[in-house]
N, C-alpha and C positions, 0 to 999 in steps of 0.2 A: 497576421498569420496565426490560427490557430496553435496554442502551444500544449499539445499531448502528448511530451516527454517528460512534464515533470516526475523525474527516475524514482523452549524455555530455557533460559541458561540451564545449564545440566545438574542436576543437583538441588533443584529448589522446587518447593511443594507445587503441585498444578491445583488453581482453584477446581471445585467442582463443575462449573459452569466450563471453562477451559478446557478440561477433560471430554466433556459432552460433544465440545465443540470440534477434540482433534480424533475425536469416534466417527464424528462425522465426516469430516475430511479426510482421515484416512478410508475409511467406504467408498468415497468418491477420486481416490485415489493421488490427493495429497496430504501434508500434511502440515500441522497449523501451530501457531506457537505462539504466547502472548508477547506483547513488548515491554519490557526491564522499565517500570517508572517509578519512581522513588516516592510519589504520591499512592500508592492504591499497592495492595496486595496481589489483587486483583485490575489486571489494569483494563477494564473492559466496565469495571464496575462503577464507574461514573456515570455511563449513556446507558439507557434506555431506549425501548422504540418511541419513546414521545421527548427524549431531552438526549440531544449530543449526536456524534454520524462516529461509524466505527472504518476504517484505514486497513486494508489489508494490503501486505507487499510481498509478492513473489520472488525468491531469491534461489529458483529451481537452479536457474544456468548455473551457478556457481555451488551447487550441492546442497541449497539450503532447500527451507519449507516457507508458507508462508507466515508471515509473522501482523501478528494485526497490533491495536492501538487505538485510541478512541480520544475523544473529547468531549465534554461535556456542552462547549460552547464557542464551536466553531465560525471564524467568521467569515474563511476561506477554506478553499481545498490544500490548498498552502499550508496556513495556518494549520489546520484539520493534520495534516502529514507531521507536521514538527510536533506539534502538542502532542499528537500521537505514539511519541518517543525516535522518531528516524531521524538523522541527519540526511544534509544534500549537498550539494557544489552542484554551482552551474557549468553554462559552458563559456567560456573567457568572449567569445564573440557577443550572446548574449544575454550574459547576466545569471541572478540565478532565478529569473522566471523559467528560464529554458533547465529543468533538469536535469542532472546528467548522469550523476550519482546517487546512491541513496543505500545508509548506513541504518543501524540498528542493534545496540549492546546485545542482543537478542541473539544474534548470529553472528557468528566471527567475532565478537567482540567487538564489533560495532564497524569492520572496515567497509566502506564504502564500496559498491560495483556499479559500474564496471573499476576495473582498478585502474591506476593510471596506468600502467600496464598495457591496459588493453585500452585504454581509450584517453588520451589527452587530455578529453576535453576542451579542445580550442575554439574548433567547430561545431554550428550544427549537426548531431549524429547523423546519418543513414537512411532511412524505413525500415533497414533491416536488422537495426541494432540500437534500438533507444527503450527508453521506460514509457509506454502508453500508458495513456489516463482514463478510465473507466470508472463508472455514474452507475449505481443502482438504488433510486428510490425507496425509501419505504413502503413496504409490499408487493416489488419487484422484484421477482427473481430469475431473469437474465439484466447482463451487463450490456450498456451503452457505450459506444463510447465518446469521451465527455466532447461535448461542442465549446466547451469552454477551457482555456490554462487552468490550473489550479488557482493564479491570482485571483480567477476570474468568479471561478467558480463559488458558490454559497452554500454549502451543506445545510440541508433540512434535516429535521428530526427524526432519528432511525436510516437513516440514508447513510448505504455503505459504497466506498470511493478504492479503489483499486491500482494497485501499479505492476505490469506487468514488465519483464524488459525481452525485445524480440523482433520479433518481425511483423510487423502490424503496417496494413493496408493505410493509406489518410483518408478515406471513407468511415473505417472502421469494421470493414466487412472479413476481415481475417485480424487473427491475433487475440483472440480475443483471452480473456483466465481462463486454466483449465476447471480450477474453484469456481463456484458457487457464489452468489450473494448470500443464497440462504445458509451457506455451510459456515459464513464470517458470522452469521448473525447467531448463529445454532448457539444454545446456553444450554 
């Protein structure tokens, strides 16, 4: 089975690139916000469109924005998400290939959503309530969504990977970001 729910602090300077990026997104009517990594100022500033894929997570339901993250040297889409700065928890049936949550210091201070609150976790989510996974190559700009898990997956160069949570078709013909590839990439 396909698994396609793997699921600025206030106050602190926005690189210039950053800035360009949440011009952009807010034009297109979200908004964008780096991910807190104790490596980089700038946490975006390690990838290029030729080295690293950049991570963007929408955290709309719960009043957030999207918050991206990057990697230098991704070897999964997994991987690509944690390097990225976000935490996860799976779901207790299984594992944490299946994600279920997905945290980020960025936002809330890092609490994971859905919250156990709202979701267990025990089970497989829904269709109409998990984290879909979504693919957009470099120099694509609409989003796929991904035919592979995040385990599965292998981030190429410039290639930006998406987590939406909601209600999304297993086709992938509804649910898709309301962002942009090109708005994660926007410097």
């Amino acid at each position: 089975m396909k698994n396609a729910t793997e699921r600025t602090a206030a106050g602190r300077a926005v690189p210039r690139a950053l800035a360009a990026a949440t011009l952009a997104l807010a034009a297109a009517g979200a908004a964008v916000t780096g991910a807190a990594t104790p490596a980089a100022a700038d946490p975006l500033s390690s990838c290029t469109p030729t080295k690293g894929a950049i991570v963007a997570v929408g955290f709309g339901p719960w009043g957030g924005s999207v918050v991206r993250g990057c990697d230098a040297n991704p070897t999964t889409g997994y991987n690509l998400l944690h390097n990225g700065g976000f935490t996860t928890a799976g779901t207790q049936h299984d594992g944490p290939a299946f994600i279920c949550r997905i945290g980020n210091s960025a936002f809330n201070s890092g609490t994971q959503y859905p919250t156990p609150a709202q979701d267990a976790c025990v089970l497989t989510p829904p269709a109409s309530a998990y984290w879909s996974y979504w693919i957009a190559p470099a120099g694509q700009s609409t989003w796929t969504y991904s035919p592979l898990g995040a385990m599965s997956d292998k981030p190429k160069a410039g290639e930006v990977e998406a987590w939406v949570y909601g209600s999304t078709s297993i086709d992938g013909t509804t649910g898709k970001p309301k962002f942009t590839p090109d708005s994660v990439r926007a410097h």
